[in-house]
Residue, then its C-alpha position, 0 to 999 in steps of 0.5 A: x457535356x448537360x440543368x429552375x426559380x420565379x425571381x423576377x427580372x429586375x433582379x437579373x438587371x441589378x446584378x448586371x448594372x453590378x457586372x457592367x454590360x459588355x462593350x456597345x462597340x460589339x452591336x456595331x455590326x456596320x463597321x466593316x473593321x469589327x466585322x473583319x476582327x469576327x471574321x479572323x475569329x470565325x477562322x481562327x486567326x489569330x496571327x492576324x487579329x494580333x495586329x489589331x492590337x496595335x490599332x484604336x482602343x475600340x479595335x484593340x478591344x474587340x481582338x482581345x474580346x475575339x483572341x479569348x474565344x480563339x484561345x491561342x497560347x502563341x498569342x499570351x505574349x502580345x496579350x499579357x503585355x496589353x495589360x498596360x495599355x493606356x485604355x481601361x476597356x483595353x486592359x480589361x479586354x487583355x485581362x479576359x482574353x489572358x485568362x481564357x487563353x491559358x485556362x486549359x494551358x499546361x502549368x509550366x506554360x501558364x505560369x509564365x505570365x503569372x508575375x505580370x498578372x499578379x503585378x498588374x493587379x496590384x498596379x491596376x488604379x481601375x476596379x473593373x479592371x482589377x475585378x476581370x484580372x482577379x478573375x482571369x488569375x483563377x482561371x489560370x493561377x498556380x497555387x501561390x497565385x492563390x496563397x497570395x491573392x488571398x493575402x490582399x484586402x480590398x475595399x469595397x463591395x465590387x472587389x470583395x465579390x471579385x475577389x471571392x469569384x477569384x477564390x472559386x475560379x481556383x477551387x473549381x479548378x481543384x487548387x483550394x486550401x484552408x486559407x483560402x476557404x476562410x477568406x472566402x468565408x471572411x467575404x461573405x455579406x448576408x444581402x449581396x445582389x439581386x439573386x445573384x449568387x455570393x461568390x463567397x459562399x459559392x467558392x465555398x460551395x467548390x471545395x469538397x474535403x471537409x477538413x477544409x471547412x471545418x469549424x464554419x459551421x455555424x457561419x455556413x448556417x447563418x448563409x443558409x438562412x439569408x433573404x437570397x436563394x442563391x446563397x441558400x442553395x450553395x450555403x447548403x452545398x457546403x453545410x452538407x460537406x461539413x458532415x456534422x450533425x448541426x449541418x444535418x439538423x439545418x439541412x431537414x429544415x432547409x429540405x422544406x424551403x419555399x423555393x424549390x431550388x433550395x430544397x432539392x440542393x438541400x436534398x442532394x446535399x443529403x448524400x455528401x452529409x452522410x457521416x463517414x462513420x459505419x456506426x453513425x449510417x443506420x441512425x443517418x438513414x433513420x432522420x432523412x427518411x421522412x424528408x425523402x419521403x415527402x420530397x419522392x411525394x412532392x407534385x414538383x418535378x424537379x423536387x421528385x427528380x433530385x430526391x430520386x436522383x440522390x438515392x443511390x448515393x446515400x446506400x439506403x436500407x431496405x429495412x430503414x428505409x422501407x418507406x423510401x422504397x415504396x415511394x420510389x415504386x409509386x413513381x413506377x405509374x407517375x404521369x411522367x414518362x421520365x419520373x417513371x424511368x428515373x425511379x425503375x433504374x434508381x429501385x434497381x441501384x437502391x434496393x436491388x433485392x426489392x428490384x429482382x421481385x419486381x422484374x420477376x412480376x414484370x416476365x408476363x408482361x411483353x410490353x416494359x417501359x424502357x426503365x423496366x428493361x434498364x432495371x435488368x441490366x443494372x441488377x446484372x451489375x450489381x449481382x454480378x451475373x446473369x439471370x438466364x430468365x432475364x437474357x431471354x425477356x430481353x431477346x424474345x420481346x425487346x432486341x427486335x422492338x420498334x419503339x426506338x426508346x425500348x430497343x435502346x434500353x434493351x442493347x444497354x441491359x443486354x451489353x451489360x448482362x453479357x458483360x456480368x456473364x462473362x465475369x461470372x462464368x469460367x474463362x473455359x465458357x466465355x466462347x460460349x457465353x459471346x455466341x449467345x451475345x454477340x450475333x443479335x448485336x451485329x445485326x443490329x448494328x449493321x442493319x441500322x448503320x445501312x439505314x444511317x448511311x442511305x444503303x437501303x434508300x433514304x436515309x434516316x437518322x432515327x436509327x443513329x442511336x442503334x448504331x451508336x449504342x451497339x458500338x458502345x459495348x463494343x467499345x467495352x475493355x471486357x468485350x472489345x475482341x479483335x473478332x469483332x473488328x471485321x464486322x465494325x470496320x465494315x460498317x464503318x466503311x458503309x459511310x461516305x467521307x461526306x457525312x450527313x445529319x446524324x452520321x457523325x455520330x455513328x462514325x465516331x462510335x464505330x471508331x471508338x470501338x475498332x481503336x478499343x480492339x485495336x484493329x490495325x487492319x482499320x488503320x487505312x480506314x480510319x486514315x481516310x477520315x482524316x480528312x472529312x469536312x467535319x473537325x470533331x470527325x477528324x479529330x476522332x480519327x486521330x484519337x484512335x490512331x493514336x491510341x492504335x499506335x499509329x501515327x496520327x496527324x500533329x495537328x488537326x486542321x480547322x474546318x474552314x468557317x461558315x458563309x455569313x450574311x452581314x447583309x442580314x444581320x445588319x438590320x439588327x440596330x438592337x438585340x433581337x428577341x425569340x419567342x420559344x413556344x413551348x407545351x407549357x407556355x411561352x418563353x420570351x428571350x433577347x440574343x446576344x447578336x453583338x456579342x455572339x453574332x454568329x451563334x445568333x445568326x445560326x439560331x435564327x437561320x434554324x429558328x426560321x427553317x423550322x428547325x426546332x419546331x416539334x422537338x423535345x427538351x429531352x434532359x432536365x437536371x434540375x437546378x442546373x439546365x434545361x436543354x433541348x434543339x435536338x432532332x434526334x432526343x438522346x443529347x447526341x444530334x444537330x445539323x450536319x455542320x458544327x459553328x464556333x464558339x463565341x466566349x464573353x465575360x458573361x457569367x452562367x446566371x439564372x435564365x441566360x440561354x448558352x449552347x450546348x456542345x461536345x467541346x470547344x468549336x462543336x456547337x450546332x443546334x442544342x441550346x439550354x436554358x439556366x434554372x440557376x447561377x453556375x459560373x463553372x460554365x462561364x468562358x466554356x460555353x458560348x452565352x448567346x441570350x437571356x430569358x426575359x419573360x418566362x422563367x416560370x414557364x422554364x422551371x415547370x418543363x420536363x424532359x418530354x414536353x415540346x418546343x413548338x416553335x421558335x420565332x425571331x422578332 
């Protein structure tokens, strides 16, 4: 898997009366039949929600709704031909359902249905109908299903903007062209609605070769000066993408604009602007200086976050850049522990020389920050050696720390250090090179997985992150030797079939590291978890079979669904409401519980066990997510179960609340909140809310600050 803006909600609900609400059907919970169409959803049975189609338009409705979350190709067929049902909300349902169903289908499967799509379209006497086809066609058209929707000229606003999003459903799947771009571009109207974004500019904002958008300049310009956020934001995307020096000109000016989600994509966009030209960098360098300057001296987070962020990109020079290089080592003391961490690795990779003078200051000290330690690993990389000073820093005061955070930082920078000494060295020492690497990680690594697996009394998850760490670097091409095979395998097998909190995890990372050593002698072991309860585990165990040259299963099973209580989720005659506490004030948001009813009825159940009390939001991209519900704060925790995904026609808009996950069928407790408008996410990721007051308050949070407490109204 991993996210800013004050726009006041009316503008969120005029661009929802523009994209008409899903169906009222789906918030009648009491209907033992809808009930039943959720339940064949939740197992996955797609057999059997296929005779529903045959039903009343409300039941055939909701199979469709529910077919576009199962995603079964076997079931295209019944799908694609209920596209001419008599019933337009059927129709749009089969239209939705068609694309989400093929989305990830080989070509020579999804092209199969093409014909009819793109007939339908034509045929279609219903806009809204129309507007879901030309969306389900992005998701999985071909090419020429592309050249020829382009072709069409529609009349009206709502077309137009479906047409556009249709054009960006193609590029974000990588089919973009020349054509397509200027349609795109022929679509855009300056005023379109609320703060939503103008697909036209955001497909454009999709395509990366700047040949494809060359002579759009000027049109790119005049978008990013338009009355709405949203198209500014994306209309800088694609201006820096140009890499002309008029989109450099607009890019300083929009660097400064009153809404912050403007201005940091502006500064980001500084970085796909750089002029391909070695003559033309050090002149480039010279006139962003002093945007980034202010940016890395801004008091807001997200500002100070992308400008750190975008630096190593941009090869910045020391001597150029001076001034850049000292704000970034000002942040080396912000208040922000994460600001702090974000600017040591981004010094390292930016101006790696300056970096080695302020690690060799940093040798006195036995208390680094965790960035200080990552520096030593990211300098190991970038010289491609190993400074014998800082492998013994990182032994003496850090692979023995019990700041859970350091000790992470530390495996990391000591992986990779052993990783550049071995490259460096000769092939005659690398025996040599290993003994002084390798003990203190084995160590680490089984010590913490006998905590994980409760071999040493309770257990607990907070050593997770260990074990996993150490098996990453195990998993590395360059140090995956079969040696090392005996040792992972009998950590390994310390875990029980039945995994905990936390176990998964550790499990999947020691599997990846023996199938990375290709340990035959794990073949039996790795066998054995075939059969676990938990489907991202099984699934693990056949990737590594596979890639070991075992014979792995043809199809992993489906973990069998949850219990539900209807009984419980019946009281709800309206969408509830959550009330997020947070350390820098209160969030208010409705739940999907119609839509999404069992990703609600999981978030509740949590929300009241106390679940989520105390943790923290632990990543923040700004512009994009803020994410947090995890009990372990690296992005890699949750409950010891995983629920379904539950996929609407909902689009990614500013303040929706989606699930975050490891793919399909994985989510668990991790939630996040929209800083923006970002429809690649539209159809992957269950949307389970929306924030309806607080958006403000979403926009100050930083990875470290608390989500105190969850209640549900």
């Amino acid at each position: 898997m991993t996210k800013h803006f004050i726009i006041a909600v009316p503008l969120l609900l005029l661009w929802a009366s523009f994209f008409p609400a899903i169906s009222p059907a789906q918030l009648r919970l009491n209907n033992s039949e809808l009930r039943r169409i959720k339940e064949l959803a939740d197992a996955r049975d797609d057999a059997k929600l296929l005779l529903y189609l045959s039903q009343s338009p409300e039941l055939a409705e909701a199979a469709l709704t529910a077919l576009a979350s199962v995603q079964a190709e076997t079931a295209a067929k019944a799908i694609s031909e209920k596209l001419s049902d008599p019933t337009p909300a059927v129709r749009r349902a089969a239209a939705f359902a068609l694309g989400q169903t093929l989305r990830d289908a080989k070509p020579e499967t999804a092209i199969v249905f093409e014909p009819a799509a793109l007939k339908r379209l034509i045929d279609e006497p219903d806009a809204e109908v129309k507007a879901e086809l030309l969306d389900a066609t992005g998701r999985f058209g071909s090419t020429a299903a592309l050249e020829n929707i382009i072709t069409i000229n529609f009349a009206g606003d709502r077309l137009q903007q479906a047409q556009a999003k249709s054009i960006a459903r193609f590029a974000i799947r990588g089919l973009r062209s020349k054509a397509a771009a200027g349609k795109a571009l022929s679509l855009f109207t300056r005023e379109p609605f609320g703060d939503s974004t103008s697909f036209a500019i955001y497909a454009l904002s999709r395509y990366t070769d700047a040949a494809m958008l060359e002579g759009m300049t000027e049109k790119l310009r005049d978008a990013v000066r338009s009355p709405n956020p949203s198209v500014r934001m994306h209309a800088a995307i694609a201006l820096g993408r140009t890499k002309t020096d008029a989109a450099l000109l607009e890019l300083l000016r929009v660097a400064d604009d009153s809404d912050e989600r403007v201005s940091l994509t502006a500064i980001r966009a500084f970085a796909s602007c750089k002029p391909s030209d070695a003559a033309r960098q050090p002149e480039f360098l010279r006139r962003i200086g002093p945007a980034l300057v202010k940016a890395l001296n801004s008091e807001k987070y997200l500002i100070v976050k992308a400008a750190v962020q975008v630096l190593p990109q941009l090869e910045l020079s020391s001597t150029v850049n001076a001034a850049v290089a000292s704000a970034v080592q000002k942040l080396f003391v912000s208040p922000s522990e994460d600001l702090q961490n974000e600017a040591m690795q981004t010094y390292a990779r930016a101006f790696p020389q300056k970096a080695a003078l302020e690690l060799a200051e940093q040798q006195r000290s036995h208390t680094a920050p965790a960035g200080m330690i990552e520096m030593v690993g990211i300098l190991a990389e970038q010289e491609k050696r190993t400074r014998p000073v800082y492998r013994d820093w990182l032994s003496k005061y850090y692979l023995t720390s019990e700041n859970p955070k350091v000790l992470i930082a530390a495996i990391g920078a000591w992986g990779k250090c052993w990783k550049a000494a071995r490259l460096s060295g000769k092939a005659s020492d690398r025996a040599v090179i290993d003994m002084k690497y390798e003990e203190p990680l084995l160590n680490l690594m089984k010590k913490n997985a006998e905590v994980v697996a409760g071999k040493n009394g309770e257990r607990a998850i907070r050593n997770v992150s260990v074990v996993v760490t150490v098996a990453g670097v195990f998993s590395d091409s360059l140090l995956a030797q079969e040696k090392y095979a005996a040792p992972v395998r009998e950590v390994l097998e310390l875990f029980p079939q039945i995994l905990i909190e936390g176990e998964s995890e550790s499990v999947m990372a020691l599997m990846d590291a023996l199938a990375s050593m290709k340990d035959l002698a794990a073949i039996e072991t790795l066998q054995r978890y075939i059969t676990v309860p938990s489907k991202p585990v099984r699934t693990k165990a056949n990737e590594a079979l596979k890639k070991m040259g075992a014979a792995p299963m043809s199809q992993v099973r489906e973990t069998p669904p949850l219990p539900h209580d209807w009984a419980w989720m019946a009281r709800f005659t309206k969408n509830p409401v959550a009330v997020f506490e947070t350390s820098k004030g209160t969030i208010t948001a409705e739940l999907f519980i119609g839509e999404t009813t069992f990703t609600v009825e999981n978030f509740v159940a949590l929300a009241e066990r106390k679940f989520y009390d105390g943790l923290l939001f632990h990543r923040v991209v700004p512009n994009f997510v803020v994410q947090g519900g995890d009990p372990r704060g690296d992005g890699s925790g949750g409950p010891p179960y995983a629920i379904r995904s539950e996929l609407t026609e909902r689009s990614y808009e500013r303040g929706m609340i989606g699930m975050a996950s490891a793919g399909k069928d994985t989510e668990g407790s991790q939630f996040f909140f929209m800083h923006s408008h970002h429809p690649h996410l539209d159809g992957r990721y269950t949307l389970f809310g929306k924030v309806i007051s607080g958006m403000n308050v979403v926009d100050k949070l930083e990875v470290g600050d608390k989500l105190l407490s969850v209640k549900v109204q």
